[in-house]
N, C-alpha and C positions, 0 to 999 in steps of 0.2 A: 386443520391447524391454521391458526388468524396467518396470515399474508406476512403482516412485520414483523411476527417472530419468525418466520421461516426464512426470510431475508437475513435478520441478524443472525441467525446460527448459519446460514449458508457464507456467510461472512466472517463471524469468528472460529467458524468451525473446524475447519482446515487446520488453523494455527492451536488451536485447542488440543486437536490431535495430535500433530505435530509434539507437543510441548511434551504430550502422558508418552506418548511412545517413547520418546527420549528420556522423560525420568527414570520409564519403568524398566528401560534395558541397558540399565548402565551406563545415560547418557553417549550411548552410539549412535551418532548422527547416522552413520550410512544404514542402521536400523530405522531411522524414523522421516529419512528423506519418501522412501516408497510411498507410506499411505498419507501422508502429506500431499504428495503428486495426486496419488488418487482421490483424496477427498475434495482436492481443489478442481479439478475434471468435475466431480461429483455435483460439486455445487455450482458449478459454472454450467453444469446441465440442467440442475435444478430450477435454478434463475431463471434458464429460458424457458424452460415449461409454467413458469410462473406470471411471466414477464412479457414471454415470446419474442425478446430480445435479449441480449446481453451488452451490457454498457462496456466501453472504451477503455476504462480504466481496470474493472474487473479481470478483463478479455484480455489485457495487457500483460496483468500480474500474472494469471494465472499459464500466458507464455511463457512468461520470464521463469516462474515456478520450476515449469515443467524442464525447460532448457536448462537452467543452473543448477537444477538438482538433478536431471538425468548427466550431465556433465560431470557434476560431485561424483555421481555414485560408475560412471563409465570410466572416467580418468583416475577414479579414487584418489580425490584429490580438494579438500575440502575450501579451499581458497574460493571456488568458483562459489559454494552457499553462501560463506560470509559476504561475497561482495556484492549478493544478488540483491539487497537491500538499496547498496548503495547507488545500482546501477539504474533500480526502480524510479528512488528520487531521482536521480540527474535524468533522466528520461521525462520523467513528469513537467522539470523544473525548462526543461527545454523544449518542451512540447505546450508550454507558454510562455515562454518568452517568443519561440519563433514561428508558432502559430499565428500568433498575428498578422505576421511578417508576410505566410503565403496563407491565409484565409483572410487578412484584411479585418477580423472580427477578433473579439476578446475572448479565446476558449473558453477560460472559465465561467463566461456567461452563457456561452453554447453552454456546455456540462449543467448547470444550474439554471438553465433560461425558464424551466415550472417552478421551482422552488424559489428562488428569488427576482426580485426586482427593483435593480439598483438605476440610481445614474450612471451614466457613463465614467466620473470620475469617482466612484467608489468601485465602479468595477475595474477600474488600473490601477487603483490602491487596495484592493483584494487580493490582482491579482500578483502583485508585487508581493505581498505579503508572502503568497503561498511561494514563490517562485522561489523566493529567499529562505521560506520554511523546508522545502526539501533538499535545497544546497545545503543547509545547515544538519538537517538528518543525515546526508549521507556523509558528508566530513564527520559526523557522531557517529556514524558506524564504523567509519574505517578506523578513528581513534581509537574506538571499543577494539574492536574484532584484531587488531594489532599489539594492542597494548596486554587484553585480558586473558583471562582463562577461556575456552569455549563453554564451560556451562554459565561464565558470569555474561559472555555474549547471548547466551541463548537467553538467559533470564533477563536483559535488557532489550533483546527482541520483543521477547513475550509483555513482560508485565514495567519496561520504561519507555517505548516506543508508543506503547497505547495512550498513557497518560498524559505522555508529553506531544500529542497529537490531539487529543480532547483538550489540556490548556490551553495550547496553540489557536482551536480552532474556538476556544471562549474568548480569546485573548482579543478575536476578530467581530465581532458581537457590535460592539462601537462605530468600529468602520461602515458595519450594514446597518445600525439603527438611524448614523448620520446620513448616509447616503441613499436610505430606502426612499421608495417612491411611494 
C-alpha cells in the first residue's frame, strides 16, 4: 500500500470509525467511544512501523483520546468527550505560545522544519495564526457542545471541524508564499 495513503487513513481513520459506530447504534456514544480508542492505538502503532517514530502531536491526541474517552466511558459521564476537543486545541495553542518561552525556538518551525522554509518573521506570523486558530476551535466547541444536540456536535466534529481546518490552513498560503525563502 503507497506510504501516503496509509498515513491518510491512519489519520482519518479512527474518527471514520468513530462517526459509523455511532450512527449505526443509535448514536450511542458510549458504543463508539471503544473502538475509536482502539483504532487510534491502532494507528498510532501503524505510524511507527511506518515511520519508526511517532510525531508530537499525533502521540498527544491519541493520549488525550484515550484519557477522555476512557474517563467518558469509566465515570459514564460524557462531558469529559465533548471537551476533549477543546482541551486538544488549548494544549496545542499553549504549547506555542509557550514553547518559545522555554525552547527559545518557534515550535512550529521545529514541527515543519522539512516541509517548510520560512523567515523568521513569517514564522511568528504563522505561528500566531495557528495559536489563535485553536483558541478559536475550542471556544467552537465548547459553544457547540453546550448549546447543541449531541449528534449535531458529533456531526460538527466530524464533517465542520475538518473543513474549517482545511480553510483555515488555505487561508495561511499567503503568509508562506510572502515569507518563503
Amino acid at each position: 500500500m503507497n506510504k501516503n495513503l496509509l498515513k491518510f487513513v491512519t489519520d482519518i481513520g479512527p474518527l471514520a470509525i468513530f462517526f459509523i459506530v455511532y450512527l449505526s447504534n443509535n448514536n450511542d456514544l458510549s458504543l463508539a467511544i471503544p473502538p475509536f480508542i482502539v483504532a487510534t492505538i491502532a494507528a498510532l502503532i501503524v505510524v511507527y512501523f511506518i515511520e519508526k517514530k511517532i510525531a508530537a502531536i499525533p502521540l498527544l491526541s491519541g493520549i488525550i483520546i484515550t484519557l477522555f474517552g476512557g474517563m467518558t466511558l469509566y465515570f459514564e459521564n460524557k462531558i469529559f468527550f465533548y471537551m476533549k476537543p477543546t482541551i486538544i486545541n488549548l494544549i496545542f495553542a499553549l504549547i506555542l505560545i509557550l514553547g518559545k518561552y522555554f525552547t527559545k525556538k518557534n515550535l512550529l518551525k521545529i514541527f515543519f522544519q522539512n516541509k517548510l522554509h520560512l523567515q523568521p518573521e513569517g514564522w511568528k506570523k504563522l505561528n500566531y495564526c495557528w495559536v489563535s486558530f485553536f483558541i478559536v476551535i475550542a471556544i467552537l466547541n465548547e459553544i457547540v457542545w453546550r448549546t447543541q444536540s449531541e449528534v449535531f456536535w458529533v456531526n460538527f466534529k466530524v464533517w465542520g471541524l475538518i473543513p474549517i481546518t482545511i480553510f483555515f490552513t488555505a487561508l495561511t498560503i499567503p503568509i508562506i508564499k510572502k515569507y518563503k525563502l
